[in-house]
MIFI-69345 format. One record per atom (N, C-alpha, C): x, y, z. Coordinates in steps of 0.02 Angstrom, whole numbers, plus 32768, in hexadecimal, padded with zeros to 4 digits. Layout:
N
XYZ;...
***
This chain:
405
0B0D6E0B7A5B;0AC86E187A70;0AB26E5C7A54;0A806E607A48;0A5E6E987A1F;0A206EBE7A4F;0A196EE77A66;09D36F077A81;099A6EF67A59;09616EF07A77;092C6EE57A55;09156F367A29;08F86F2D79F4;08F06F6779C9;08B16F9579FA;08A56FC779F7;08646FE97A06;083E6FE279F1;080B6FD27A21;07CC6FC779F6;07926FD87A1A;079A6FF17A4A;076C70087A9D;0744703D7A7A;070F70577A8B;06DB70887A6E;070670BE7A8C;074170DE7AD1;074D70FC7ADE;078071177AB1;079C70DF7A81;07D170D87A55;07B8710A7A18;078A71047A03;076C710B79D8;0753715F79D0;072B715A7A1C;072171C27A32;075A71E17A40;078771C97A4A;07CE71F27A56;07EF71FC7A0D;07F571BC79E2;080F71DB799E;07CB7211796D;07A371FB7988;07807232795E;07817280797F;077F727779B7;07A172B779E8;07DC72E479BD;080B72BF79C4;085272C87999;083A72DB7953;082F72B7792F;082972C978DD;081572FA78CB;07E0731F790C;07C9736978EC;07EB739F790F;083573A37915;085E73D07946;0875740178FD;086474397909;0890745A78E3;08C9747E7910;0908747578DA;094B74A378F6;094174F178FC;094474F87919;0963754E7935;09AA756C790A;098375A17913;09D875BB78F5;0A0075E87930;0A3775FB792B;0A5C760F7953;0A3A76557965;0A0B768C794E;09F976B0796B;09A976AD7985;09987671799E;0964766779B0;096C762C79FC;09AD763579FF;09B5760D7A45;09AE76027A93;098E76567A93;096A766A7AC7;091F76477AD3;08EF76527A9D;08B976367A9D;089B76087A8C;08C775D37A6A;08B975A17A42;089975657A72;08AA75627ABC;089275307AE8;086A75407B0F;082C75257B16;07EB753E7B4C;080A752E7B94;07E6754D7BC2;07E175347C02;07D874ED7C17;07F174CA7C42;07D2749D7C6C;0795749E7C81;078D74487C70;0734745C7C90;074C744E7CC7;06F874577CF8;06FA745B7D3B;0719740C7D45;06FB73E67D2D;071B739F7D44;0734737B7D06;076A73587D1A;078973147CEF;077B72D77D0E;076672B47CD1;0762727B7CEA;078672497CFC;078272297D48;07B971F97D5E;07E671CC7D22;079B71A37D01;07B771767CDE;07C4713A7CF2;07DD71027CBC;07FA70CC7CC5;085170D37CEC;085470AC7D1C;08A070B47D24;08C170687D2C;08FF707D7D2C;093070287D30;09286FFF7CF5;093A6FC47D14;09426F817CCF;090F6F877CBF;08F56F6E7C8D;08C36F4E7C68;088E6F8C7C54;08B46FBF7C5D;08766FFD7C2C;088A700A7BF2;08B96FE47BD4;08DE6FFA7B86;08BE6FFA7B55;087C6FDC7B6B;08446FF67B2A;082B70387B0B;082370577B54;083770AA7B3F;086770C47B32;088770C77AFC;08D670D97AEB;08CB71167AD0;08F271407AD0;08FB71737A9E;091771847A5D;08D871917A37;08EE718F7A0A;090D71D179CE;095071BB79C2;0973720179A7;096372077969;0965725A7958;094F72797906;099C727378EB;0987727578B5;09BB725F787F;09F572AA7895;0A3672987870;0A5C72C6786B;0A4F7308784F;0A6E7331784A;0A6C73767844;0A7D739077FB;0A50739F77D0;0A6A73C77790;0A8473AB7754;0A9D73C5772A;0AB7738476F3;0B0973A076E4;0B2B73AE7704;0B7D73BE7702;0B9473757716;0BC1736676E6;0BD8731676D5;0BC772F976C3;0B8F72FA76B4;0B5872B97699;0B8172827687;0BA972847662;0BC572397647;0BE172167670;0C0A722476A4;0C1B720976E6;0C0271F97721;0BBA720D7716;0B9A7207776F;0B8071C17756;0B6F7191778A;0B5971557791;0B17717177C8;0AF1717777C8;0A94716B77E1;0A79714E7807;0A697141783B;0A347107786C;0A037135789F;09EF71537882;09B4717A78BA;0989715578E7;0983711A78D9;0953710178F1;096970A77909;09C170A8790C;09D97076791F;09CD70627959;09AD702E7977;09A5702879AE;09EC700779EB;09E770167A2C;0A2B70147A41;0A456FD67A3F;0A7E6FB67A43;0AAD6F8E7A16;0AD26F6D7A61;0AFF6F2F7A53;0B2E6F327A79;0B7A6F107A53;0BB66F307A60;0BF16F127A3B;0BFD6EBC7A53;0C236EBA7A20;0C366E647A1D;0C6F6E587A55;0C716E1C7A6F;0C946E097AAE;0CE36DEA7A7C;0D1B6DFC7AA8;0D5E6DD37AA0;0D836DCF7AE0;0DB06DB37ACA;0DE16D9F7B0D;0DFD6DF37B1A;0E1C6E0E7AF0;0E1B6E3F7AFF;0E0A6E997AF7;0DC46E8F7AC7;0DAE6EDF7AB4;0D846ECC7B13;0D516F1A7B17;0D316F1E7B48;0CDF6EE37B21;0CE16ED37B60;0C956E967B4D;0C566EC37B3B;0C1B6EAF7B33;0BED6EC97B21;0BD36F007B4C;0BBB6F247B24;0B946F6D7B48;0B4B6F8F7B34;0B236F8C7B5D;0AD16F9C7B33;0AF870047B25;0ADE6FF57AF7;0AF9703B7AE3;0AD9704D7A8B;0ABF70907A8D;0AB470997A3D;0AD370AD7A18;0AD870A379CB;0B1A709379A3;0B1970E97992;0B5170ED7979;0B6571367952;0B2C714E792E;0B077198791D;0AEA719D78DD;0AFB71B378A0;0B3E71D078A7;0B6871CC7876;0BAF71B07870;0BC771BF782F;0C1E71B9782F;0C3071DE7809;0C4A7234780D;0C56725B77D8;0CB3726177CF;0CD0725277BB;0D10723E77D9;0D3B728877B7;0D0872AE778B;0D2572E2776D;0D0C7310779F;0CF1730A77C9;0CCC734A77E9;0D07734E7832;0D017311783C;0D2F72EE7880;0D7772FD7888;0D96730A7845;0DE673237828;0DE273547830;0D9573937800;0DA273C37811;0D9373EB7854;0D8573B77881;0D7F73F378C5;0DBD73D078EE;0DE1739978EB;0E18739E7907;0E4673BB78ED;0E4C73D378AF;0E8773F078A8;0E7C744078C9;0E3C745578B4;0E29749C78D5;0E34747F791C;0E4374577949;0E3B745B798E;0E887446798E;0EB5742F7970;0F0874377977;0F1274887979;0EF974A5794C;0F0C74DB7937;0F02751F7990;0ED675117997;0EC4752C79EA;0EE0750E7A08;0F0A74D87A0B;0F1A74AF7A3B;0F6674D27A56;0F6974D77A14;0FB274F479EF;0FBD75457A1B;0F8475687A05;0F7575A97A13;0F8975AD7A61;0F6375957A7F;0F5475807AC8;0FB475777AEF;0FB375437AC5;0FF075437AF0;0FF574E87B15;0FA374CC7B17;0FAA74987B2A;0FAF745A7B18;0FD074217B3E;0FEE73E97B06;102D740E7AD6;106874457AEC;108F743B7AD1;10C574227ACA;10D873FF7A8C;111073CF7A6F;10E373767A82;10AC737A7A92;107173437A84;1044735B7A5F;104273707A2B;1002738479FC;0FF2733579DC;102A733579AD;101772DD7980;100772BE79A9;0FFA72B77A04;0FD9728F7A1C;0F8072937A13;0F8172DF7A21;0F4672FA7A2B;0F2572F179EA;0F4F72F679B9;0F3D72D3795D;0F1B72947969;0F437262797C;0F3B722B7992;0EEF721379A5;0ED7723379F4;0EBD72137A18;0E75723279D2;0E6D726C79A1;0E407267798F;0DFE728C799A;0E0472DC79C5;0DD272E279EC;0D95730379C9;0DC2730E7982;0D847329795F;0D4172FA793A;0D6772A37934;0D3D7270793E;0D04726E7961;0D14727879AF;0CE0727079EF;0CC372AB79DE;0CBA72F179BE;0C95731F79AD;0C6573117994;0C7E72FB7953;0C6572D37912;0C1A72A47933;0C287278794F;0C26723A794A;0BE1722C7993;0C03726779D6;0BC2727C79EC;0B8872BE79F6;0BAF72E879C7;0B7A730979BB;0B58731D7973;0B2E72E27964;0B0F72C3791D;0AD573197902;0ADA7328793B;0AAA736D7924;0AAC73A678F8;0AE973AA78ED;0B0073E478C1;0B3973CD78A2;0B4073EB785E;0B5F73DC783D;0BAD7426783C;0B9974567864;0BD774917860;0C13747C787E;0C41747F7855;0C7B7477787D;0C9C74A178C0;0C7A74E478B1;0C88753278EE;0C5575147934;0C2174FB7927;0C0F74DF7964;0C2474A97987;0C2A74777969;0C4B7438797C;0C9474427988;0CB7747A7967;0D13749D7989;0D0674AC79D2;0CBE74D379C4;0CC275007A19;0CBA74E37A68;0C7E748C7A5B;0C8074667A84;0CB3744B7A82;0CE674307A5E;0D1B741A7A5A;0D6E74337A7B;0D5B746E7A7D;0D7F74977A9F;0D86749D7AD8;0D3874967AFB;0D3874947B2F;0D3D74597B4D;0D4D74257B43;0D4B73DC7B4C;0D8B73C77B3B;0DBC73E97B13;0E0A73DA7B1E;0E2274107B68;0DF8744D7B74;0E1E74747BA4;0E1B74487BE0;0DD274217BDD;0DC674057C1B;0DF473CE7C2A;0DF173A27C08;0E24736D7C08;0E7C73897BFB;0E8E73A77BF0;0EBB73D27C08;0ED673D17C44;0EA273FC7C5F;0E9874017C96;0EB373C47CC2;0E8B73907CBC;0EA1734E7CE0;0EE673267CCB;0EE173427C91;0F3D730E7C89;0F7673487CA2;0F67738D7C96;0F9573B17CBA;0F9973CC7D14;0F6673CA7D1C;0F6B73C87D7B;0F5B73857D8F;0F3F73427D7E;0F1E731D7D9F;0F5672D47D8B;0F6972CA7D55;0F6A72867D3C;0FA572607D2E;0FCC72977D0F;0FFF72A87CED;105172C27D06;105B72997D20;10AC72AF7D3F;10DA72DF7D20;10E072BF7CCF;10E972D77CA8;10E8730B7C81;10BA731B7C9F;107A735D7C77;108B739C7CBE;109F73857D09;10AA73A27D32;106E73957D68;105C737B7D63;101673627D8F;1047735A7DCB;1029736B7E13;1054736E7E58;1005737E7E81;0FF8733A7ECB;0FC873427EC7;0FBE73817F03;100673857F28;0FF673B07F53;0FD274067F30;0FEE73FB7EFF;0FE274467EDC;0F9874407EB5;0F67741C7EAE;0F3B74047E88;0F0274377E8D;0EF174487EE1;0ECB746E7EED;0EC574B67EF0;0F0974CC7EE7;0F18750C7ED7;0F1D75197E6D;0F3674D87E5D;0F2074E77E18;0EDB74E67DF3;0EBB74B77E27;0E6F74C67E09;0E4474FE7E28;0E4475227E40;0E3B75507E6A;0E5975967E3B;0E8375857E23;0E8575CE7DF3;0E7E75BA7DAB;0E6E75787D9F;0E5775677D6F;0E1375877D5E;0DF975767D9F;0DA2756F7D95;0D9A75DE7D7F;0DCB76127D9D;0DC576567D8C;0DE676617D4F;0DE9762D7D1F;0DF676237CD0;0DAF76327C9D;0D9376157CD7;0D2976077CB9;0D15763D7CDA;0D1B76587D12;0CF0767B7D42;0D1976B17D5E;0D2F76EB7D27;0D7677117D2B;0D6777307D78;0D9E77387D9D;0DA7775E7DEA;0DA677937DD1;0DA177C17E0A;0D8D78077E03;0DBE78367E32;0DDE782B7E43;0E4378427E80;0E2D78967E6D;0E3678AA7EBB;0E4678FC7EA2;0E8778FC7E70;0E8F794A7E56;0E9D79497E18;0EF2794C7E15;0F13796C7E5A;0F4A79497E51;0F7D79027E50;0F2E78D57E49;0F49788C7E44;0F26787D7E02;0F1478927DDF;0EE678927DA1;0F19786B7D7B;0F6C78967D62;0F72788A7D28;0FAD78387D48;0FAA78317D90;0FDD77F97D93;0FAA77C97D94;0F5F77B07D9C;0F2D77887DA8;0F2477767D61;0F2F77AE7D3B;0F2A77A87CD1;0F6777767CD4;0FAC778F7CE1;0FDE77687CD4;0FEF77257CDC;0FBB77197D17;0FBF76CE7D47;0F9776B17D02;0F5D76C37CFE;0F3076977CC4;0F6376937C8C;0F7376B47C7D;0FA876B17C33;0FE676777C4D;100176837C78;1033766C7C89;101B76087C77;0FF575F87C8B;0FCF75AC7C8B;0FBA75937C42;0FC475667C21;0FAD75597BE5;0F5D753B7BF5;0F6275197C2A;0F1A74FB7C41;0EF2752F7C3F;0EEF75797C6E;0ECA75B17C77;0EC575D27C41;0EFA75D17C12;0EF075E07BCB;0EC875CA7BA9;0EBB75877BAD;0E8175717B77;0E47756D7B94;0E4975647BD1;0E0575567C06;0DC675A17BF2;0DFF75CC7BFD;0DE576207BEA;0DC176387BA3;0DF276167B62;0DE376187B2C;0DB575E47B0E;0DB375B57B29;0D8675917B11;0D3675A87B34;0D2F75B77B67;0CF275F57B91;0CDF76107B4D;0D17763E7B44;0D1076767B14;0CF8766B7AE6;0D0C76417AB4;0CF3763A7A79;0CC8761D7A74;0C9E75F07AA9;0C5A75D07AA3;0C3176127A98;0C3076467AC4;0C0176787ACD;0BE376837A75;0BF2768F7A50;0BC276A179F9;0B9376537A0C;0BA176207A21;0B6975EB7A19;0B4975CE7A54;0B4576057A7C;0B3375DA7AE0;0B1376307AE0;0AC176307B10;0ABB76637B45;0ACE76577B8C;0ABF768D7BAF;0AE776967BE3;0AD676587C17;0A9A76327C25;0A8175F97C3F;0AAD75BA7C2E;0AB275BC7BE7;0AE675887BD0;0B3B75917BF6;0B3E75D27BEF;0B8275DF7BF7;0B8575BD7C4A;0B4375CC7C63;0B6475D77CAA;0B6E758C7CC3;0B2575707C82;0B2575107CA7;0B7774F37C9B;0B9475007C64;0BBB74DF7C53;0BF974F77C8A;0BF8753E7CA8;0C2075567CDB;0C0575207D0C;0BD375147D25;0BC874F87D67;0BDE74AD7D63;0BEA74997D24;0BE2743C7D18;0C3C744F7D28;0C4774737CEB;0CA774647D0F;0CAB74647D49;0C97749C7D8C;0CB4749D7DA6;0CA3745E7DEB;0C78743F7DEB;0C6A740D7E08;0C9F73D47DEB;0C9973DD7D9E;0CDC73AB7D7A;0D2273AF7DB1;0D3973F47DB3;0D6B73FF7DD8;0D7E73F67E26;0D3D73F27E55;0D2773C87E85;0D4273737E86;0D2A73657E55;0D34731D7E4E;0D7A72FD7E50;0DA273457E05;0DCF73247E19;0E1873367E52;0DF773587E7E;0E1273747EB6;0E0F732F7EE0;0DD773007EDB;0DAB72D57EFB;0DF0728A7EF1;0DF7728E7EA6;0E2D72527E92;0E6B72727EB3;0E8F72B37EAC;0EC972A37EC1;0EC2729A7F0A;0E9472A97F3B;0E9E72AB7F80;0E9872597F88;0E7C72187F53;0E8871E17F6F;0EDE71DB7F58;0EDC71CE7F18;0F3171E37F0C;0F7671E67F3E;0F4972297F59;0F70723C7F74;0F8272167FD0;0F4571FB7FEF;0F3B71BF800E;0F5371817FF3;0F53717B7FC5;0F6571357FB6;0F1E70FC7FC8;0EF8711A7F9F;0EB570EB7FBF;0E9170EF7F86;0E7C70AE7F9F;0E46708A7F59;0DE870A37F60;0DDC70C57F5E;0D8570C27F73;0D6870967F5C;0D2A707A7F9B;0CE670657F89;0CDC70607F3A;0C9A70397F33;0C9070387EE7;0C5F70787EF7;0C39707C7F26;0C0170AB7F2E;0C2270F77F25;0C5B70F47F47;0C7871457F3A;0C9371507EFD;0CAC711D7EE8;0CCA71227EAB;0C8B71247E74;0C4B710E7E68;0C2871237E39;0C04715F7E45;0BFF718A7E7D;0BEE71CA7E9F;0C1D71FF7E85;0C7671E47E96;0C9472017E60;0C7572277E1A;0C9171D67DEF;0C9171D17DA9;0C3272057D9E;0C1271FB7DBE;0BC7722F7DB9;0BDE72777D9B;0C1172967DC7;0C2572D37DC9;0C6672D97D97;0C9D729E7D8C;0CBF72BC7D74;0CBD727F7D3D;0CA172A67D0D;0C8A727A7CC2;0C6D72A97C97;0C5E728D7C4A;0C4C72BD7C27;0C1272E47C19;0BFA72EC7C5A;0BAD73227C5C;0BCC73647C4F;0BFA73817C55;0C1A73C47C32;0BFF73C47BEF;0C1B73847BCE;0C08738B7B80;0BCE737E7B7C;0B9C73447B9C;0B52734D7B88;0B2D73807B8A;0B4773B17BDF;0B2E740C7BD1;0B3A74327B73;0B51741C7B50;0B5274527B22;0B38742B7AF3;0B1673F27AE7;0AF773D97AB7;0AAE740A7A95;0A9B74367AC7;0A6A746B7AA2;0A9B74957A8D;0AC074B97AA9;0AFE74E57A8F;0B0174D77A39;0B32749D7A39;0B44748479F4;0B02747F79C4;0AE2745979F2;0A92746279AC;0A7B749579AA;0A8074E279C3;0A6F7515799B;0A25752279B7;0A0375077A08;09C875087A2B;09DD75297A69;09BA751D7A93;09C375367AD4;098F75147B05;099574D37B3D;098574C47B6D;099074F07B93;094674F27BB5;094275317BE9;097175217C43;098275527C5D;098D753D7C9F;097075227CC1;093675257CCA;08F575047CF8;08FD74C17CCE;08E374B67C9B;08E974617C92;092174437C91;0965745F7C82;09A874327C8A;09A974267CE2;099274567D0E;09A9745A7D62;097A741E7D79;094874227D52;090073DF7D6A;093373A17D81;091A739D7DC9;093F73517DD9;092473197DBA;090573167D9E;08F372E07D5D;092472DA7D23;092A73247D09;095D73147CDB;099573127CE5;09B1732F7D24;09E5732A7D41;0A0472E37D57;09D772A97D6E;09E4727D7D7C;09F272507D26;09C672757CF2;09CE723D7CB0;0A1F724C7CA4;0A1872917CA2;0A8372A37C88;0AA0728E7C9F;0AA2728D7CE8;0AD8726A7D1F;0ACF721E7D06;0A97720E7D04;0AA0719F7CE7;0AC771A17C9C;0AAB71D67C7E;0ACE71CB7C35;0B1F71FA7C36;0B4372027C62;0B87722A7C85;0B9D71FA7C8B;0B7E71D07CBC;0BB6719C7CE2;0BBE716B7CAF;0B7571577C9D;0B88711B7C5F;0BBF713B7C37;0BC171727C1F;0BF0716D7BE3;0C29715E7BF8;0C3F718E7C2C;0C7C71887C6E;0C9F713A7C70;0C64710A7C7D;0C8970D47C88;0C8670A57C30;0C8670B87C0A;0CA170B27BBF;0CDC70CE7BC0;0CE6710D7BD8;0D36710C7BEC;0D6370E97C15;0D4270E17C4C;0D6770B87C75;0D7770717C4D;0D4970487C47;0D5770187C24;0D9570117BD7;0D8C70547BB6;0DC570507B7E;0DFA707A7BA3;0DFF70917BDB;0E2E70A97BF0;0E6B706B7C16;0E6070317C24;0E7670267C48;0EB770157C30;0EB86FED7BF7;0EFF6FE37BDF;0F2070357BEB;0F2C70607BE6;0F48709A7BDE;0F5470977C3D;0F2170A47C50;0F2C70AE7C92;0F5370757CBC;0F3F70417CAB;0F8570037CB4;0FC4700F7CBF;0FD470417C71;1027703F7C80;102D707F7C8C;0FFC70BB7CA0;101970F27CB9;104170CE7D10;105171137D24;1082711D7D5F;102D713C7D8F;104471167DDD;102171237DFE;0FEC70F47E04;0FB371107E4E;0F6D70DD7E59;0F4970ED7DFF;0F1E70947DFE;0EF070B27DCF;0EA970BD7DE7;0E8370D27DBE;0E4270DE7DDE;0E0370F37DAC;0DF170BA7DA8;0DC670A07D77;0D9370517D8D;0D52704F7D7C;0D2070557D92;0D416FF27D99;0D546FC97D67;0D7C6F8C7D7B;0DA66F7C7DA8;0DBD6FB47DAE;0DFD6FA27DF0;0DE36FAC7E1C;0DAB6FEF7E29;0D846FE27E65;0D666FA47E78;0D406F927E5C;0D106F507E5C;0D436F1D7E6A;0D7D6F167E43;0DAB6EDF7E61;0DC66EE97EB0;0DDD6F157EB7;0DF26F2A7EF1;0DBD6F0C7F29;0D776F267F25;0D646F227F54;0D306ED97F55;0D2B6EBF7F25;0CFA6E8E7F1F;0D2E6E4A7F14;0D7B6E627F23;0DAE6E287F0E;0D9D6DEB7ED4;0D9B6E0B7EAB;0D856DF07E62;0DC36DE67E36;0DAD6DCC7DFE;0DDB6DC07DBB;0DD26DFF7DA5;0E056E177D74;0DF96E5B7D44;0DCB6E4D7D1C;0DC86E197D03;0D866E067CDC;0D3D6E157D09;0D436DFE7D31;0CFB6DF97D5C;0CEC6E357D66;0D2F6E5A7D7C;0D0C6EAB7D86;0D016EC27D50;0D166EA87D02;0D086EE47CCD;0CBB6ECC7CD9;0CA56E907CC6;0C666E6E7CC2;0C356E927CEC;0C4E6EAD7D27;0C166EBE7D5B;0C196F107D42;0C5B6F307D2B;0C516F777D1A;0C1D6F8C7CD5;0C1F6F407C97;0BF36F477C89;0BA56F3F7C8E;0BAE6F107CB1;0B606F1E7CD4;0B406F5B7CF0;0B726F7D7D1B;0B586FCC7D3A;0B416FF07CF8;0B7A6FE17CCF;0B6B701A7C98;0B2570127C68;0B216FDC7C76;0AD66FCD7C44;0AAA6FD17C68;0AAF6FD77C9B;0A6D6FE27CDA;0A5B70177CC9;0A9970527CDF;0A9470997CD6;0A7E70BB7C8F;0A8E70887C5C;0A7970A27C08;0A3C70907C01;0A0B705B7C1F;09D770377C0B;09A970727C3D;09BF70807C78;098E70B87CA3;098571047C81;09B7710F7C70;09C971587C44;0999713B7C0C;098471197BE4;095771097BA5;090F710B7BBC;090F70F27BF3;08C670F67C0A;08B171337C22;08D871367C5C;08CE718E7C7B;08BA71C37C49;090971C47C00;08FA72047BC4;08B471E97BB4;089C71BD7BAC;086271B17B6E;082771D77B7C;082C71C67BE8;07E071EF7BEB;07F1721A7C05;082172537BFE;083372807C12;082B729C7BD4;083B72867B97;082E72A17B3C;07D272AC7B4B;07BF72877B5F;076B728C7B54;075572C27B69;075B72E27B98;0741730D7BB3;0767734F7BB0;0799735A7BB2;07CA73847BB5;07D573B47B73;07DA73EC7B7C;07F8741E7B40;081074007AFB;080A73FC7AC3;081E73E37A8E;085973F67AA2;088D74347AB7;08D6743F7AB6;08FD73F67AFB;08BE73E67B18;08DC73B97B44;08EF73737B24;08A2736A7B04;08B4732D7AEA;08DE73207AB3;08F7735A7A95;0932735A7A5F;0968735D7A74;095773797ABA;09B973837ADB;09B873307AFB;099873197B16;099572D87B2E;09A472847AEF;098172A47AB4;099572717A7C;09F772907A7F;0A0772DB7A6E;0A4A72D17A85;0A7172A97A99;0A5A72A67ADC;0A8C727B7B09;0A8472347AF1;0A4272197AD9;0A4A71CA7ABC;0A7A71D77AA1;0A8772057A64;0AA972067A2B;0AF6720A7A43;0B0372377A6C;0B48723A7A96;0B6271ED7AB1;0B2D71C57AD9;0B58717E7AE4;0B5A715E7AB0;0B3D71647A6E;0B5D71357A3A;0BA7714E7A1D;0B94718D7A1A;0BDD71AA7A04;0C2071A57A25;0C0B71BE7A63;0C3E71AC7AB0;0C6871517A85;0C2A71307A95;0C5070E67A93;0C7270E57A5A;0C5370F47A2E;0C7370EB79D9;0CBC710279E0;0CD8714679F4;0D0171547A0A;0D42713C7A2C;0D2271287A64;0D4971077A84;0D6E70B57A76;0D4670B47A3C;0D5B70717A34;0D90706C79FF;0D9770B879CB;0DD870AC79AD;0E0C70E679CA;0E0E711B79FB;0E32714B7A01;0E7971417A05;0EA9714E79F1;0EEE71407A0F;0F0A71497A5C;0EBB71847A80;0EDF71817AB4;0ED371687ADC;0EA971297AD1;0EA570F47AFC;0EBD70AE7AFB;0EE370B47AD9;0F1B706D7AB1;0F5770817AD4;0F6370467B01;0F99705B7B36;0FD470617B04;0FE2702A7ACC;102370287AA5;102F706F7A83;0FF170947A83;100B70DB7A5A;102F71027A73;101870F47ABA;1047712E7AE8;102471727AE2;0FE371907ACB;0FBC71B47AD3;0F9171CC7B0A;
***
């Protein structure tokens, strides 16, 4: 099944919206985005507003040219059904494929990985799963490899994070200790301040952690391409991240299955809105605080969070199958509680997810109309992020249970 193409007059004022965006450069990232107006408009919401879609500007610059593949103006797509890939998904396709750009920021992100300390004697996994791909692949905006390293960085510390306190037996994950590791995790981002004869053992504790090690350095080195608003959103999205997953081990650690309702309340909070915060970052703009905090747009990120979220869940599951321990993922919920086939629950998980992708299309479109040109360019973003997200996920190694990744 294919989405119907755009063709809505709203379709139409939103890409012309887009086409006249000029990029910012990195020392103009303070002022490059107007204020919020006084009002946004509600808009179309739910099924059947996909006529207002958003529509994304082409990729960024001409570094690779011979390798990028193009669709600015692809309208959203859904994959082909089998017995066993994941069934169809309304979702928009990749806008590129630079596969030279994608090598070179994973190898620059082994190389920190390396530095860091984390994932060691698993690096060729971390080779593996590819993460400089998902760089690549969702953030179509820029073509620098130093920007797309720095979100990247921060998006291996985070996930880190979860396979080493949360997931991971292996890795040392223990859930009684979970909340004391995220808890000095989170003064990795948001350094403590100890009178001064605890100064240099509070330094040592951060050093001592490979997680707090990278959590810290990856902070750090965003700063040449984030102001301090940026810095702080992307501080506030982790640490709610870290909430969340305080949230999984305490069922875990119960031995209990949640609701589907708690469980997509969850996945809201602990999903990849960390990385959609830095999609102005990486493009070299600056969404203001006042319009990212707007519960309007707040509600579009959170629909386009969870959707991506459960694109993981769904290619996660083989992997999570044969890990050790409860699983907990958006199918097993639904089975659990709706006593279903695994089939029936993927079927119904994709239904949520296209609910949630088809409302996020309507919501961005007339939220693009009215809103700051930096809004409606950070908002084509996130279209651009769930095509990439999926693209991703559908060849990574570390979601192929046989890799062992």
């Amino acid at each position: 099944m294919t989405a119907p193409a755009a063709g809505h007059d709203v379709a139409r004022l939103v890409a012309a919206l887009l086409s006249h965006e000029t990029r910012g450069t990195p020392g103009e990232l303070s002022g490059r985005a107007r204020s919020l107006p006084p009002r946004l408009p509600t808009g179309p919401t739910g099924l059947g507003t996909s006529a207002a879609r958003v529509a994304v500007p082409p990729p960024a610059g001409d570094r690779h040219q011979g390798s990028r593949a193009r669709a600015p103006e692809a309208p959203a797509t859904t994959s082909g059904p089998s017995d066993t890939a994941v069934p169809e998904l309304y979702c928009p396709p990749p806008l590129r494929d630079d596969p030279a750009l994608a090598t070179e920021v994973n190898e620059r992100l082994l190389a920190w990985a390396a530095e860091t300390g984390i994932y060691a004697g698993r690096l060729e996994r971390v080779r593996a799963a590819d993460f400089g791909r998902l760089m690549m692949l969702a953030h179509p905006g820029t073509d620098d490899p130093r920007r797309l390293l720095a979100a990247a960085r921060c998006a291996l510390a985070e996930w880190a994070t979860d396979d080493y306190y949360c997931d991971d037996e292996s890795m040392g994950s223990r859930p009684e200790a979970l909340g004391s590791h995220l808890g000095l995790a989170y003064t990795a981002m948001d350094p403590t301040h100890p009178p001064l004869r605890y100064a240099r053992e509070a330094d040592q504790g951060l050093r001592a952690d490979p997680v707090r090690v990278a959590l810290r350095d990856s902070f750090a080195q965003l700063v040449p391409y984030a102001d301090r608003t940026q810095v702080t959103r992307l501080r506030q999205e982790v640490a709610a991240l870290f909430v969340a997953y305080a949230q999984e081990g305490a069922w875990r650690a119960e031995e209990r299955m949640p609701a589907v309702w708690e469980y997509l309340a969850h996945r809201q909070v602990n999903s990849f809105v960390p990385c959609l915060a830095l999609i102005d970052v990486v493009d070299g703009y600056a969404l203001t605080a006042a319009e990212y905090d707007d519960q309007r747009v707040r509600r579009a990120v959170a629909l386009a969070g969870t959707a991506s979220t459960l694109v993981n869940d769904l290619y996660s599951m083989a992997k999570e199958h044969d890990s050790s321990g409860r699983d907990f993922n958006l199918p097993t919920v639904v089975a659990a509680e709706e006593q279903c086939s695994p089939r029936e629950a993927v079927e119904r998980s994709v239904e949520i997810h296209d609910e949630l992708v088809r409302t996020f299309e309507g919501e961005a479109a007339a939220l693009t109309l009215t809103g700051s040109p930096a809004l409606g360019r950070f908002l084509a973003g996130v279209w651009a992020w769930l095509g990439g997200n999926r693209e991703w996920h559908r060849g990574s190694a570390r979601y192929q249970a046989a890799s062992g990744a």
